[in-house]
N, C-alpha and C positions, 0 to 999 in steps of 0.2 A: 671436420664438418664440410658436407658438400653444400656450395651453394647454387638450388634449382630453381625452379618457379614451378609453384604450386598450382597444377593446370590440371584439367582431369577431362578426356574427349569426351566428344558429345554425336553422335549421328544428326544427319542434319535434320533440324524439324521444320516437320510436314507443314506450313504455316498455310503456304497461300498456294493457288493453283496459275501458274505462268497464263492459262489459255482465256481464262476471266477474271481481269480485273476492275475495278471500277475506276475512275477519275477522281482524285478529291482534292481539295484545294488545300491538303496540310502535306502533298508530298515534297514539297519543297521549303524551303525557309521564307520568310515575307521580310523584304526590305523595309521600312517605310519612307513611303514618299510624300511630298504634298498632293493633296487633291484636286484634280482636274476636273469634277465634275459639277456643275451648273450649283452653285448655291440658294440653297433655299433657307428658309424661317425656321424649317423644322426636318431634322434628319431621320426624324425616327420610325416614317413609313417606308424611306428607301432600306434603312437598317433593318427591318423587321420582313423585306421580301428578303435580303441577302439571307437573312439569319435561319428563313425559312428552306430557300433554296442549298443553303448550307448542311443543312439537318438530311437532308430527302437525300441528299447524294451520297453525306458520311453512312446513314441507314443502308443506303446501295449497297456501296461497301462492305460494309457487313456482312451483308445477307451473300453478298458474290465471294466476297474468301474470307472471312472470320467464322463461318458455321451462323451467322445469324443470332439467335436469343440462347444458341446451345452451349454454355459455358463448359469449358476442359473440368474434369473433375479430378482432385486429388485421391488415390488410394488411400487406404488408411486413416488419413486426415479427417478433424473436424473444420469446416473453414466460417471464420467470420471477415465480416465486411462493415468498415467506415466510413465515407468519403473515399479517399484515395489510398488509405490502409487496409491490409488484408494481412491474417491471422490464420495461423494452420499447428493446431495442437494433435498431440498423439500422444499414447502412454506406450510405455516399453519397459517390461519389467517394474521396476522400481521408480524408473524414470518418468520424469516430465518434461514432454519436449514441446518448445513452441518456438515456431519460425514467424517471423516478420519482413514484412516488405511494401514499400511503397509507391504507387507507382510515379507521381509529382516525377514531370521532368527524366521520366524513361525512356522516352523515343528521342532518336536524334537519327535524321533524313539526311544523309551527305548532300554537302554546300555542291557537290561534282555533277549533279545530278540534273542533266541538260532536255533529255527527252521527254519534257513534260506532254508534250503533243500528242503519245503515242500514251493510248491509254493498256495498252500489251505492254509496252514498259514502263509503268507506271508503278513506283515502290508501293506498296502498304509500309506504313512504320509498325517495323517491332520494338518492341517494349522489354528492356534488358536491365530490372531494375537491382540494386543493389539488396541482399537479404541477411539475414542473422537468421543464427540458430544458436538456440539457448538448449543445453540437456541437463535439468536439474535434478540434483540427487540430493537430498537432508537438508543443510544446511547452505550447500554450494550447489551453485551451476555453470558446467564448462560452452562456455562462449566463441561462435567464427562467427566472424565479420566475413561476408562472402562476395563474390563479382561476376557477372556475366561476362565474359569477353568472347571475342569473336578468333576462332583456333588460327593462331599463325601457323602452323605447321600442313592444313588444309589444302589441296588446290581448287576446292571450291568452295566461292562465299557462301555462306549461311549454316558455318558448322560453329557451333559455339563451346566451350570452356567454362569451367566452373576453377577461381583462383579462390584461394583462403589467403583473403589481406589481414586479419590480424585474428588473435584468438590469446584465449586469458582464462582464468578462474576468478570468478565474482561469487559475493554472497548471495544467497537465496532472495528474491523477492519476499519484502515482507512489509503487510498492509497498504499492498498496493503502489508501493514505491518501486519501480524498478528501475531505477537512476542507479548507475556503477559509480561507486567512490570515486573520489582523484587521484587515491594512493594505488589502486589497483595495479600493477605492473601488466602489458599489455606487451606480445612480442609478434614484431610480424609475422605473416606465413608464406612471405615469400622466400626467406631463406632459412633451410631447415634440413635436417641429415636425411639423406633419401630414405632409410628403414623407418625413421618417424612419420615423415612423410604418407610413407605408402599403408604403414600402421595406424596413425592417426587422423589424416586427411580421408583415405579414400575406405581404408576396409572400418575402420569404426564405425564410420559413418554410414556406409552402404548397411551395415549390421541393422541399421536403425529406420533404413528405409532412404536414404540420401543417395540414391542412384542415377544414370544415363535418367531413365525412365523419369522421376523425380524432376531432375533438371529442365529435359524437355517439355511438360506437362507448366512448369512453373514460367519458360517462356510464352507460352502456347495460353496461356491465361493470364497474365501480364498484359498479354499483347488486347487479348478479347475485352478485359475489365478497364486498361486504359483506355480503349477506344470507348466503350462504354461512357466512360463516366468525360471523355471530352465531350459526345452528345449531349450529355447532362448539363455541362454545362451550358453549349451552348443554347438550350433550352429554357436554364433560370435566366439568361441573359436577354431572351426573347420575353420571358413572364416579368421581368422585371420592367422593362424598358415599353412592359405595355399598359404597365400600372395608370 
């Protein structure tokens, strides 16, 4: 038994354009501090210009390197949308496949990141969320637990990796339960005989549509649908606080 890591390249995706990018106030982490500024009775008109001003710039954004309202589209896929979940089913032969992923907590902006001033270097956060894929067949369906990582082997950042951290055989989804027993036996994927490996991880799966292409697309709309649905937010929190 070799033991490898289950990595599978990626070309770098096309996300953002170096020559325009917007300023936004989520490229860095936010300490908190106490507040310096003048106390008043009521905070909720200065809250309600920030939240405004907030919204206009994250929109910027957008529209300058996210594609704007033009969401990446999945090949093959049917895709549904909940809050912060998204759903991507496909049939294949006999099979039924359906991927999941979330985006809650998929962007992380390095703490290193000093040149907030210059809005040329100025990061967009991308969104590298954790996914499953489920390929059910009768009774059973074979299950990866999947990872974004960004390729050590790379000399340039922004090339990313597809790891298979864990994979297993569950029963079928039935009446809507699709909670995996506790008895299930679950074995990681990160150590595994390379002919499995390259048989199960990568050519199975490419068979089924889990390719380069696939990967890059599911970064590239991660990134566009979590920026999304932060504006969202930040929007119910304006309609709320204006009640």
């Amino acid at each position: 038994m070799k033991v490898i890591s289950s990595l599978r390249g990626l070309s770098r995706v096309g996300l953002l354009s170096s020559a325009t990018r917007t300023q936004s106030a989520r490229v860095t982490p936010i300490v908190r501090m106490l507040s310096i500024s003048p106390k008043s009775l009521n905070v909720v008109p200065e809250l309600k210009d920030a939240l405004s001003r907030e919204i206009v710039a994250e929109k910027e954004l957008s529209q300058h390197n996210l594609g704007g309202n033009v969401t990446p589209a999945f090949k093959g896929f049917q895709v549904t949308q909940k809050e912060a979940e998204v759903r991507l089913t496909k049939t294949h032969g006999s099979e039924q496949i359906l991927v999941v992923f979330n985006v809650n907590h998929s962007v992380d902006v390095s703490e290193d990141f000093e040149d907030v001033e210059s809005a040329d270097a100025a990061p967009v956060p991308i969104a590298l969320p954790p996914f499953s894929i489920e390929i059910t067949k009768g009774d059973q369906r074979l299950c990866f637990h999947m990872e974004l990582v960004e390729s050590a082997d790379s000399e340039q950042p922004g090339e990313y990796d597809y790891r298979v951290e864990e994979f297993y055989i569950a029963p079928a989804v039935k009446g809507g339960n699709e909670d995996v027993p506790a008895e299930v036996y679950a074995s990681s994927g990160r150590y595994i005989d390379t002919q499995l490996h390259d048989l199960l991880f990568l050519r199975y799966l490419e068979e089924r549509g889990f390719d380069a292409e696939f990967c890059k697309t599911l970064v590239q709309f991660a990134t566009h649908y979590e920026h999304e649905q932060y504006v969202n937010l930040l929007t119910k929190i304006q309609n709320f606080i204006s009640k």
